[in-house]
N, C-alpha and C positions, 0 to 999 in steps of 0.2 A: 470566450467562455470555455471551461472544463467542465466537462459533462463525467460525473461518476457516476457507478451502476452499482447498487450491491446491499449487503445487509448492512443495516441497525439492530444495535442491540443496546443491552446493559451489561458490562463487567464488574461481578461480584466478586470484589477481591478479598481475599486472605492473607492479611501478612503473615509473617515467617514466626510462629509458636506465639500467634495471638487467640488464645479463645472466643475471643469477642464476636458478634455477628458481623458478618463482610461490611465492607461500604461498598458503593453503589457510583457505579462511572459510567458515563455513555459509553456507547465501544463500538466495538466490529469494524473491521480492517479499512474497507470502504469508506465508509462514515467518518472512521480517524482521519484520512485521506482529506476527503471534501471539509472537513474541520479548520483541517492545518491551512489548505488554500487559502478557504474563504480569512484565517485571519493572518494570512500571507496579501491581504486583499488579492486574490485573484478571484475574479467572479464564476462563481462554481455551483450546477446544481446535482443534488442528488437524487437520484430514483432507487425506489425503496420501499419497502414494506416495514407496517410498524403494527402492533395491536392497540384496541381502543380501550387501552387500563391503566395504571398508573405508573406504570414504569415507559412506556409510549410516550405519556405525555412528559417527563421527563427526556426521553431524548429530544421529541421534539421540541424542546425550549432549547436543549442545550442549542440545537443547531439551527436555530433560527436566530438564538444569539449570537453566535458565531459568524454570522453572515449570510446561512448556507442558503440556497432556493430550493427547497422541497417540492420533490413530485412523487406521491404517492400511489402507488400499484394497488389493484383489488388482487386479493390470493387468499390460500384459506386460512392463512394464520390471523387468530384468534388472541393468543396473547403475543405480546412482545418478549420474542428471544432473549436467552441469556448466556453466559460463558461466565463460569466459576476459574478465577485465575488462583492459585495459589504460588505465593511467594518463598522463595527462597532465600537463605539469610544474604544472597548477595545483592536480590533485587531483583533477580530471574524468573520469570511467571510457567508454570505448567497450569494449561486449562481445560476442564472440561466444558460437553456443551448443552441447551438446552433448546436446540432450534429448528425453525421450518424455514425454506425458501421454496417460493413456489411459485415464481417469475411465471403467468400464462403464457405472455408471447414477448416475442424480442418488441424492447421499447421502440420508441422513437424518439431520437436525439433532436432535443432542442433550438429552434435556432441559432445561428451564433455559434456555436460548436464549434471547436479547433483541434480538441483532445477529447476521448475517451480514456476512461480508467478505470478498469476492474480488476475482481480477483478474488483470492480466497474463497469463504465460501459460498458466492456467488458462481463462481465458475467451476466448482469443484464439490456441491451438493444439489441430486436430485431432487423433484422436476425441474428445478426453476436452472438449472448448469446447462442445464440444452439451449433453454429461449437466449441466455446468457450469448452463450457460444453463435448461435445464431446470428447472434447481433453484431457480431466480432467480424465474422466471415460476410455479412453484408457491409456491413461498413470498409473492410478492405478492397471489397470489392468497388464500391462507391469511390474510395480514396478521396475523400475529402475532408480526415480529421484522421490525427496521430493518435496511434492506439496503443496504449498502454498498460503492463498487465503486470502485478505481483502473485504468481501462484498462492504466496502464502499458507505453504500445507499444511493441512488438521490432519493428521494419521486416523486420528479417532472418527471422524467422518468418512474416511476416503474408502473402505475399504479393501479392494486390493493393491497391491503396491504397484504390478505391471498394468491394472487397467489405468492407476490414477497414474502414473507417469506415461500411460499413452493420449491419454485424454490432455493432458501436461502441454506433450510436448506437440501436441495436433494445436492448442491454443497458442503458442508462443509461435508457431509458424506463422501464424495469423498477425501477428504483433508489429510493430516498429520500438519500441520500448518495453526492455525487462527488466525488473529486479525482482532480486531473489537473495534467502539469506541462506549463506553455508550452511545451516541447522536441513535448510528444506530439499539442497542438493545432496546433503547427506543420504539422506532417509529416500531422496528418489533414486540413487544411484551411488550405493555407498562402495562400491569398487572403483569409482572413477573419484580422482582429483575435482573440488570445486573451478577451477584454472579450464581443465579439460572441459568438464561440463558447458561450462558459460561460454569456449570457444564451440562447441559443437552445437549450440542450442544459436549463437550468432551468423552462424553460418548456414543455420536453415532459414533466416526470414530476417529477424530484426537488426534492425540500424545499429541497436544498442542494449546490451544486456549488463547489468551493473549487481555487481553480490553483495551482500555486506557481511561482513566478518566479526561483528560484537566489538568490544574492545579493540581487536585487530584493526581496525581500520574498513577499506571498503575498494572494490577492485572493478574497472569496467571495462569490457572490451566491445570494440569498433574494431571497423576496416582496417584502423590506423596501427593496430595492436593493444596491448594489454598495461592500463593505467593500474597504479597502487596507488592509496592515499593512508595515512595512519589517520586513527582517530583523535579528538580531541580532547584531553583529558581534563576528564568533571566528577563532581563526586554522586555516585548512585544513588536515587530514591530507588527508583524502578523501573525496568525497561519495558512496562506494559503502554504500546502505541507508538514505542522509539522506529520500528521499521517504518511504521505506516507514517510515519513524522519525516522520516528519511525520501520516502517517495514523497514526498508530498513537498519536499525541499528542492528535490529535482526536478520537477515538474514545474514547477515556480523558476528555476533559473534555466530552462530548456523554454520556458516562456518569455524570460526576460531575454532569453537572444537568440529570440525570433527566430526559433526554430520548433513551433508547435503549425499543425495544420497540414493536410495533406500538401499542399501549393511546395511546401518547403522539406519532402520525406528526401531530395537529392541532399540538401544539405547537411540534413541531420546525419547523413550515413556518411557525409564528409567531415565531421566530429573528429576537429584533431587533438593530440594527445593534451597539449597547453588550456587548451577547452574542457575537456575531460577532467585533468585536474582541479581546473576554479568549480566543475559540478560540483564532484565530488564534496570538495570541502564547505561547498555552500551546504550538500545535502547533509552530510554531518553536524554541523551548526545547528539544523533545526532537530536535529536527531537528541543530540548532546543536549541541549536545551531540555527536552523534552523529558529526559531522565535523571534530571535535577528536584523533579516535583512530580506527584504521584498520579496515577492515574494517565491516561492518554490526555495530556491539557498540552497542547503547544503553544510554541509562542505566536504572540501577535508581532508583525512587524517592526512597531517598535521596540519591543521588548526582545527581537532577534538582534536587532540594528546594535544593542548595550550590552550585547549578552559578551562576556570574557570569559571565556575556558580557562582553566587552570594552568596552563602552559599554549606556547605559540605554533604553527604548523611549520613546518618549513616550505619556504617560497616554493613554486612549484616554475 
């Protein structure tokens, strides 16, 4: 099992020079994550907070249909979160946000666990970013499940830039797996090359730091050195849930070869270059997929297994 940690919410989107009132999509980076698994069939559950209102019980269907196992937190929020995305005419989302986290104490991981996953603003909005963090540094400590983290930065939450990139980079020491998108290594450290960055951030802890680069493609670096992959070319709805579809792709093929669980963190850091590459494009795939149709909706397995990109990758 994949145990995620993190916010639920609703994404009220705005396309690009529509008047109309938003629609309405489950969201938040976590919850996209435990989504894509659970219809990745991996058995996933999520812990979370939701309000007892109607946009609550909306996400809660969405993700009980999906497969997810829901574990609910007491905290003080009252309604369920929101995040106002607005679209751009390419499909690019800028969001604001409408949210509490207020995690009282680090969870406790399920049995069955093999991976943890969090991030965004789970690990990166008070109170609940402490209990969050908490949870990271015990469980390292424990090593008995691979821990995995998308920063996923909200500027607009974070505050200051050297506390959130201390806090940052105190969590990825903690890690064994990271992705991260150029957009977030930008804005944490926009003097340094995203290349630079992702080696300097694998060199203090994790087995595995992977970026993705939009359209560019997606880059990961291990022990072994520094993988590129182009991406797959598909035609845009929207890339609102394509990162979190992207982790959630990786995760899924770092489990299919049995390399999730503490038992196996020698392994994972022995991640050779020809491995990194089938990641890679696996994680693309469900990425790609994802930004074919609107909203954070990934595919289900089958619907991964048919899915044909518009052009072919090159053998790796």
């Amino acid at each position: 099992m994949i145990t995620v940690v993190g916010e639920a919410l609703v994404d009220l989107v705005h396309a690009a020079g529509a008047p109309s009132a938003p629609t309405e999509h489950p969201g938040g980076s976590p919850a996209n994550v435990a989504t894509a698994l659970a219809r990745l069939e991996v058995p996933v559950t999520l812990i979370t907070q939701l309000g007892q209102d109607r946009l609550g019980r909306l996400v809660r269907e969405h993700l009980t249909a999906a497969g997810v196992r829901l574990h609910l937190t007491p905290g003080a929020a009252n309604a369920t979160s929101t995040a106002v995305a607005t679209l751009d005419r390419s499909g690019g989302a800028r969001y604001d946000f409408g949210i509490s986290w207020d995690l009282p104490a680090p969870p406790t991981l399920p049995g069955g666990s093999r991976c943890l996953h969090t991030g965004s603003i789970a690990t990166g909005l008070d109170p609940g970013a402490g209990a969050v963090e908490e949870l990271l540094a015990r469980e390292r400590d424990a090593g008995a499940v691979t821990l995995s983290l998308d920063p996923n930065v909200r500027p607009a939450l974070l505050g200051s830039r050297d506390r959130a990139r201390d806090r940052i980079e105190r969590q990825i020491a903690l890690a064994d797996v990271v992705k991260v998108s150029e957009e977030d290594l930008a804005w944490l450290d926009p003097a340094r090359s995203p290349v630079d960055l992702a080696r300097r951030w694998q060199r203090s802890g994790p087995a595995l730091v992977v970026v993705t680069l939009g359209g560019g493609g997606s880059l990961a670096v291990t022990r072994s050195g520094t993988t590129f992959r182009p991406a797959p070319p598909v035609t845009v709805t929207d890339t609102v849930g394509a990162g979190d579809a992207f982790t959630a792709g990786l995760l899924h093929w770092l489990d299919l070869a049995g390399l999730l669980g503490g038992d196996r963190r020698d392994a994972l850091r022995a991640l050779g270059r020809g491995q990194a590459c089938r990641m890679l494009d696996a994680a693309a795939r469900v990425a790609a997929f994802t930004c074919t149709r609107p909203g954070a909706d990934p595919p289900t397995l089958r619907e991964l297994r048919a899915f044909q990109p518009q052009g072919q990758l090159a053998t790796p």
